[in-house]
N, CA, C, O and CB atoms as a CASP TS submission, in Angstrom:
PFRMAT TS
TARGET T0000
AUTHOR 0000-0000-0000
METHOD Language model
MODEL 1
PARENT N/A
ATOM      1  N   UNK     1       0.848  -1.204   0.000  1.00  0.00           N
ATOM      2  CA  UNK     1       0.000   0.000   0.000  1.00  0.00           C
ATOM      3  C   UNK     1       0.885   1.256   0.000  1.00  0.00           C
ATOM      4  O   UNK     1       0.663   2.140  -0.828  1.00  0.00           O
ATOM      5  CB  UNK     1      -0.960   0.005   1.241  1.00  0.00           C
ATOM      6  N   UNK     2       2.037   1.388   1.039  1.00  0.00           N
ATOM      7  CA  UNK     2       2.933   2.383   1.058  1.00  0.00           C
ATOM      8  C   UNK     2       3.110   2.434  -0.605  1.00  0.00           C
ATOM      9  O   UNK     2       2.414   3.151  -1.325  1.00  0.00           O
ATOM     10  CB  UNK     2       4.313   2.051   2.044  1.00  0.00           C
ATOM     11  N   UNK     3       4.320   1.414  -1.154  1.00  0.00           N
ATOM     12  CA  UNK     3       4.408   1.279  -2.308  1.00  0.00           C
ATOM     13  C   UNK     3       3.990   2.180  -3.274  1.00  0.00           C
ATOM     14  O   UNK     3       4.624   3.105  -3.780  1.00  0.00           O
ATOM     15  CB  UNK     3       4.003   0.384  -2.454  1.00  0.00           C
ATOM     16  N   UNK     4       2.042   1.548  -3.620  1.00  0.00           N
ATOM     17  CA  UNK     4       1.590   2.350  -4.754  1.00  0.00           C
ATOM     18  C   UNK     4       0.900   3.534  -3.847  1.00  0.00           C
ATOM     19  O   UNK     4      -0.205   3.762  -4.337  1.00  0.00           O
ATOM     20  CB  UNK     4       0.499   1.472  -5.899  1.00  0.00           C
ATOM     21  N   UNK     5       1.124   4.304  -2.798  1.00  0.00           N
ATOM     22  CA  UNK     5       1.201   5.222  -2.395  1.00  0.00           C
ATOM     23  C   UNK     5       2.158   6.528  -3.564  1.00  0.00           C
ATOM     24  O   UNK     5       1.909   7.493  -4.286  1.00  0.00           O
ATOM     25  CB  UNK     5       1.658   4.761  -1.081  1.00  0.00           C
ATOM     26  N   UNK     6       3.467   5.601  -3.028  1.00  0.00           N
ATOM     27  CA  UNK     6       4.265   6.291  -2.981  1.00  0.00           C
ATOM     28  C   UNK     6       4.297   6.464  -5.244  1.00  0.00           C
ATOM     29  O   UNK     6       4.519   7.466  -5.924  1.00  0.00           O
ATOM     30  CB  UNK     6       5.616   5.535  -1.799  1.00  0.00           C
ATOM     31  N   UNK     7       4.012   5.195  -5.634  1.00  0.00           N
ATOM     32  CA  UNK     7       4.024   5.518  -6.883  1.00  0.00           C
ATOM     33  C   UNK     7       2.969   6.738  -7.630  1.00  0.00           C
ATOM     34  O   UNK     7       3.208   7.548  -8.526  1.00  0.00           O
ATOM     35  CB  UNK     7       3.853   4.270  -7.396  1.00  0.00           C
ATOM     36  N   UNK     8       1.706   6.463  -6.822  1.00  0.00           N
ATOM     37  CA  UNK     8       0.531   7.379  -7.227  1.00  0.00           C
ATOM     38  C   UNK     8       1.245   9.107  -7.262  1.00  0.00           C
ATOM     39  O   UNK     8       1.139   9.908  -8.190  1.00  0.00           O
ATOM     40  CB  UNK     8      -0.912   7.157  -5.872  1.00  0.00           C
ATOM     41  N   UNK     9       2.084   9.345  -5.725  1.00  0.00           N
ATOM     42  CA  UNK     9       2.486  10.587  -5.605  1.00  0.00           C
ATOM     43  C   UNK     9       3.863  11.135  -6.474  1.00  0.00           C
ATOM     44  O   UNK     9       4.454  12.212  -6.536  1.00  0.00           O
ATOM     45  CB  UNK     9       2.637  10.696  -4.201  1.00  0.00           C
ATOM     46  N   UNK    10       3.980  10.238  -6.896  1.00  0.00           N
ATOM     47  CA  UNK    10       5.498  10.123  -7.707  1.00  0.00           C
ATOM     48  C   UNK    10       4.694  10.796  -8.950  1.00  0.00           C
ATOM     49  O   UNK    10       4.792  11.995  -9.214  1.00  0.00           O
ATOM     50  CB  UNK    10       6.395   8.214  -8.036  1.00  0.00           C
ATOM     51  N   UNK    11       3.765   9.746  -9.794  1.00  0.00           N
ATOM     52  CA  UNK    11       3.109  10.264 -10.954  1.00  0.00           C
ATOM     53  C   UNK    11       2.330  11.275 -10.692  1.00  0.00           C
ATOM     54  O   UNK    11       1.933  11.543 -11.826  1.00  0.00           O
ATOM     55  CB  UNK    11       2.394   9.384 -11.603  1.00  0.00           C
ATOM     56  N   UNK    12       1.754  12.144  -9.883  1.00  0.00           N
ATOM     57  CA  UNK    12       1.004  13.475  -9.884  1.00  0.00           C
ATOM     58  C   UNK    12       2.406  14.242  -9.819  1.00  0.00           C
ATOM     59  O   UNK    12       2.453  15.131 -10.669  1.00  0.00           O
ATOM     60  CB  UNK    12      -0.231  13.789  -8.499  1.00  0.00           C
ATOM     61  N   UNK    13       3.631  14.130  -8.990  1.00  0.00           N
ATOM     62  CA  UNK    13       4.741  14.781  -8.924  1.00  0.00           C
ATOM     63  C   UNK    13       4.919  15.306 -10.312  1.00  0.00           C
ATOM     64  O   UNK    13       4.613  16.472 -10.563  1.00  0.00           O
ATOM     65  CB  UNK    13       5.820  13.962  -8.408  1.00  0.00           C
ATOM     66  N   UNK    14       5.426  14.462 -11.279  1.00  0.00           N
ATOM     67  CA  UNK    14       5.935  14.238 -12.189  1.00  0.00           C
ATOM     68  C   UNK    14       4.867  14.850 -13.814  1.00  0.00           C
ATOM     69  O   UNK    14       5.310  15.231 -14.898  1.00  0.00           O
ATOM     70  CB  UNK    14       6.266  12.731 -11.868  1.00  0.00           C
ATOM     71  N   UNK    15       3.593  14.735 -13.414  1.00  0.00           N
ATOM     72  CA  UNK    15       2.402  14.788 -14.576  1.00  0.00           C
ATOM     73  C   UNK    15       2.613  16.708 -14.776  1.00  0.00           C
ATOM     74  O   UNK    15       2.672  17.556 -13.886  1.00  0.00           O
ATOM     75  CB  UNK    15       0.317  14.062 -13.790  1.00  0.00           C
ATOM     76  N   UNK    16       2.672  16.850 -16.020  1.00  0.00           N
ATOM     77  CA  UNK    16       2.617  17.925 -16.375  1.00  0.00           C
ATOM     78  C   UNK    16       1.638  19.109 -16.202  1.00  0.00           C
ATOM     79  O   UNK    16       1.674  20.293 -16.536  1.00  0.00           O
ATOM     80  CB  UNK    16       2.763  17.689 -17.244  1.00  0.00           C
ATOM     81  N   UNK    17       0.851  18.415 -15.624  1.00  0.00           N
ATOM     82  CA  UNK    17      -0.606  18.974 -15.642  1.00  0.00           C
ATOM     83  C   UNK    17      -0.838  19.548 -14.530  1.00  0.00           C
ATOM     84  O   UNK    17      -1.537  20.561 -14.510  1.00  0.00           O
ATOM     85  CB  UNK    17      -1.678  18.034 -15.842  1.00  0.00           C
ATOM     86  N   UNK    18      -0.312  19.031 -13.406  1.00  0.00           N
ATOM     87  CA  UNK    18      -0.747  19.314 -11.953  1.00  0.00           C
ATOM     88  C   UNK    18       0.991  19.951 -11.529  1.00  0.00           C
ATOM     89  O   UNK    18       1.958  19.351 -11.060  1.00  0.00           O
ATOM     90  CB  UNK    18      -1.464  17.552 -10.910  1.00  0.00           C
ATOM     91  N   UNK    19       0.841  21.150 -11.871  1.00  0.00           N
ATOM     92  CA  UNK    19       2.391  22.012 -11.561  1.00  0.00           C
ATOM     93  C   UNK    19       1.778  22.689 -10.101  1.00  0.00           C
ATOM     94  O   UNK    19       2.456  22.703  -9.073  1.00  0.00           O
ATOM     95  CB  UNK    19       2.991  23.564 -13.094  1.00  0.00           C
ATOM     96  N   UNK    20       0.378  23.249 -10.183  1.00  0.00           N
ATOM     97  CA  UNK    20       0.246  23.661  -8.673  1.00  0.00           C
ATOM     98  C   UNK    20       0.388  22.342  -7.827  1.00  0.00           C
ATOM     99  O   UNK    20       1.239  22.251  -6.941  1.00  0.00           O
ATOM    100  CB  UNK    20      -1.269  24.419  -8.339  1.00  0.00           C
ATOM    101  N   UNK    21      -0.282  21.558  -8.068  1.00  0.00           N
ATOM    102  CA  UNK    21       0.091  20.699  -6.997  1.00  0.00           C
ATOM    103  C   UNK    21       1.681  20.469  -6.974  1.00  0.00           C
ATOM    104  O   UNK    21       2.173  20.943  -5.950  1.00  0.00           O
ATOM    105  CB  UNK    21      -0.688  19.349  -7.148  1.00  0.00           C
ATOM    106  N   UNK    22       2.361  20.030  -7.599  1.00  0.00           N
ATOM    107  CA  UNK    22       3.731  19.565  -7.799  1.00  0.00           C
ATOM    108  C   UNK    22       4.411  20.808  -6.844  1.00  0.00           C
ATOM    109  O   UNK    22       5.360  20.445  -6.148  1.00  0.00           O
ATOM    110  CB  UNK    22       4.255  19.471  -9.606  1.00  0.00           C
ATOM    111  N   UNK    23       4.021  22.197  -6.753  1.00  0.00           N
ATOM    112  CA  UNK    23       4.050  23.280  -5.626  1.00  0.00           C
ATOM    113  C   UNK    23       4.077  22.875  -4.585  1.00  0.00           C
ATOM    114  O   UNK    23       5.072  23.014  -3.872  1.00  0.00           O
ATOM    115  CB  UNK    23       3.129  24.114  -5.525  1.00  0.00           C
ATOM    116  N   UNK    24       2.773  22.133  -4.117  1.00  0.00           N
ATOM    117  CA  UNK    24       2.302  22.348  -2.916  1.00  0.00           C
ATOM    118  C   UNK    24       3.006  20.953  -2.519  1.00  0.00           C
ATOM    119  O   UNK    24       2.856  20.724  -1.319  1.00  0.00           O
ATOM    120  CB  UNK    24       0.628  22.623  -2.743  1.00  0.00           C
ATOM    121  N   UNK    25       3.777  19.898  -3.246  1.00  0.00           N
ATOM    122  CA  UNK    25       3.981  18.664  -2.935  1.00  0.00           C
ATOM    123  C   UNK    25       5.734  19.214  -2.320  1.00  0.00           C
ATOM    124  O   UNK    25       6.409  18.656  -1.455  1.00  0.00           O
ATOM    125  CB  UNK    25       3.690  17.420  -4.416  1.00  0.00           C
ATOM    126  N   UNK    26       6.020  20.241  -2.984  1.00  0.00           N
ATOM    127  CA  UNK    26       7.450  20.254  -3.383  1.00  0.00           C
ATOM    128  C   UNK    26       7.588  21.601  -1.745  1.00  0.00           C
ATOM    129  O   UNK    26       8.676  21.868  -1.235  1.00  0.00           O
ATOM    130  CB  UNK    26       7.861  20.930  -5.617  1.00  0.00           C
ATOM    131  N   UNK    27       6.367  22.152  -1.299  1.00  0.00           N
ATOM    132  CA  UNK    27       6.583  22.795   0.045  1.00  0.00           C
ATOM    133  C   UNK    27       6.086  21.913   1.204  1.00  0.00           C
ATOM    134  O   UNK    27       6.649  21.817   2.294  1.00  0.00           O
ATOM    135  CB  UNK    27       5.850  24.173   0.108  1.00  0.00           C
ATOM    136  N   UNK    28       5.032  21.323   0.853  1.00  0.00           N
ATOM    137  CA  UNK    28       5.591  20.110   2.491  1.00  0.00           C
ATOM    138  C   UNK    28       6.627  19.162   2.409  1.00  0.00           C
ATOM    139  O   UNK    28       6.938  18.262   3.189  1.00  0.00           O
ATOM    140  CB  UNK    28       4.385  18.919   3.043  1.00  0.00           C
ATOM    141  N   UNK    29       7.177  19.562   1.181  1.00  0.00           N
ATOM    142  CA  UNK    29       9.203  18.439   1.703  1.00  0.00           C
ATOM    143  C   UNK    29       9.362  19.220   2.285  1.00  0.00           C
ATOM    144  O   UNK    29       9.502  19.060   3.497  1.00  0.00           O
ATOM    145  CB  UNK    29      10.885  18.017   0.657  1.00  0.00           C
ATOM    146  N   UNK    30       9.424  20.517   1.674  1.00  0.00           N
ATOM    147  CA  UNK    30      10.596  21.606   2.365  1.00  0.00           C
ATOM    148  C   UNK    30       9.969  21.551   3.820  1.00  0.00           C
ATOM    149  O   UNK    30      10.820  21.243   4.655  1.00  0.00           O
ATOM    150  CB  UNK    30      10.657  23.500   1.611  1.00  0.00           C
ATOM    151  N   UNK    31       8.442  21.814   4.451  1.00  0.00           N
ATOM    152  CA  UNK    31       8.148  22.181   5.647  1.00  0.00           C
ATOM    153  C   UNK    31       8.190  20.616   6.302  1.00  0.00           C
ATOM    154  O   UNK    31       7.939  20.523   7.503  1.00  0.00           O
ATOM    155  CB  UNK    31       6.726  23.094   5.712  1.00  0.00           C
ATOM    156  N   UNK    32       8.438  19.639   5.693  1.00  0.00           N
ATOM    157  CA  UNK    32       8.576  18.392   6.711  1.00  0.00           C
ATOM    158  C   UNK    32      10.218  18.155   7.472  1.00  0.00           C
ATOM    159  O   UNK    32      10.579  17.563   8.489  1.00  0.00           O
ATOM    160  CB  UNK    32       8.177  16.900   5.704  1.00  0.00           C
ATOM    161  N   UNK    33      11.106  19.112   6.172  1.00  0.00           N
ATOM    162  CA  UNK    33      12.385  19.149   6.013  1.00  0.00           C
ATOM    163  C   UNK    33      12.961  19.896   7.024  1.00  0.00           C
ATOM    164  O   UNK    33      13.754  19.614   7.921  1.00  0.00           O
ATOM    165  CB  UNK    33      12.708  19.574   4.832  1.00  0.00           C
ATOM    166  N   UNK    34      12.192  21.267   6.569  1.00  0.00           N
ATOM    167  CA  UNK    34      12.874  22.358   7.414  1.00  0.00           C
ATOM    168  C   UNK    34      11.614  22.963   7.837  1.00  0.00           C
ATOM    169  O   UNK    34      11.304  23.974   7.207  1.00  0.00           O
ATOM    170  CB  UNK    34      13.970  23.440   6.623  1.00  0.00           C
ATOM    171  N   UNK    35      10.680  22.519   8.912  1.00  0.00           N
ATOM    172  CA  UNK    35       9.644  23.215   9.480  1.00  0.00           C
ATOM    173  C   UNK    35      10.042  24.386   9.913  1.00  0.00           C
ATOM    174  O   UNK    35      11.152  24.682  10.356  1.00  0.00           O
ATOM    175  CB  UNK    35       9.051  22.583  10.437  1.00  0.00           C
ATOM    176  N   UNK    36       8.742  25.313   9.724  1.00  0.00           N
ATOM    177  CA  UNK    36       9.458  27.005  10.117  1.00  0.00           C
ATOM    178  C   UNK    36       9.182  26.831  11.571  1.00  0.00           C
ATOM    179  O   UNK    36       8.611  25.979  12.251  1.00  0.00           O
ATOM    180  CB  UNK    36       8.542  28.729   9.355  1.00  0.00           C
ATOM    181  N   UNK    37       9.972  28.274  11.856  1.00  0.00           N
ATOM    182  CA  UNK    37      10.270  28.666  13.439  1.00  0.00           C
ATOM    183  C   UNK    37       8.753  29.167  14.066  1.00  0.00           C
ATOM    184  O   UNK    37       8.658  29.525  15.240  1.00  0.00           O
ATOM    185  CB  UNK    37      11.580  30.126  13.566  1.00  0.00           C
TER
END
């Protein structure tokens, strides 16, 4: 389940179509990464 989790979020990452999302995917790394103060 993790797995095709992780594949499902890989392909919305990646799909040309969904750039806002690919945004919003690409700022909770950063805020899981580097949560603000």
């Amino acid at each position: 389940l993790l797995l095709l989790t992780s594949v499902s979020l890989h392909q919305v990452y990646l799909h040309p179509d969904h750039l806002r999302r690919k945004q919003l995917y690409h700022q909770f790394i950063l805020w899981r990464t580097d949560p603000p103060v």
